[in-house]
N, C-alpha and C positions, 0 to 999 in steps of 0.2 A: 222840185228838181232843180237845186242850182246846175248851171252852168262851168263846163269848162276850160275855165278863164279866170278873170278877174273878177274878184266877189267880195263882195261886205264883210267884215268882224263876223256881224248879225249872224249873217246867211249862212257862215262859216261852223256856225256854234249852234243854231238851229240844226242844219242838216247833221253835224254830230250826233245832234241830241236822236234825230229821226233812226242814227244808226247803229240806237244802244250804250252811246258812251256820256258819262254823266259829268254834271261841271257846268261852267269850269268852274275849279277851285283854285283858291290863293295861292301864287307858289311864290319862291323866292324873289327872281326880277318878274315874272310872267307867270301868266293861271295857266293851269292844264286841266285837260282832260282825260278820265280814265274808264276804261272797258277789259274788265278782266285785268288782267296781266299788264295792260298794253295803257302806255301813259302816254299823252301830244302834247304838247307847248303849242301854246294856244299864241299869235302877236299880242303884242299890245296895241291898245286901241290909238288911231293916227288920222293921219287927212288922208283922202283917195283909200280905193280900196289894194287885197289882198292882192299880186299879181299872179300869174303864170306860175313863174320858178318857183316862188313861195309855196304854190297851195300844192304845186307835184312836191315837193319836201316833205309837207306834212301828212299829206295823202299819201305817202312811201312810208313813213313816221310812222304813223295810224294801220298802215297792214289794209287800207282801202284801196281797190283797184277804180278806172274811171268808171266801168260798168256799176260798180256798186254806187261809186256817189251819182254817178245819173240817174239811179232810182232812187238816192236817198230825199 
């Protein structure tokens, strides 16, 4: 159950993986991932981790609420 907050690449691509969506795959600047329909731009890998604003972007992105990624 990542946390929410600031989180890893890893932790970020793992809990997807826990919530169905598969990847990432190669994309043009950045990999995504995909679940049905619904496609995320994944960051690209960097120093420190994913922050705050970042992971509610992609968490909105993704159609995930926080309840869901807290048991993801």
């Amino acid at each position: 159950m990542p946390p929410f907050g600031p989180v890893k690449r890893r932790d970020l691509i793992a809990a997807f993986r826990r919530l169905g969506f598969e990847g990432p795959l190669p994309g043009g600047r950045h990999q995504f991932m995909v679940r049905g329909e619904t496609v995320v731009t994944i960051p690209n890998p960097h120093r420190g981790d994913i922050g705050v604003g970042l992971l509610r972007v992609i968490l909105r992105e993704a159609g995930v609420t926080k309840q869901e990624w807290a048991k993801a």
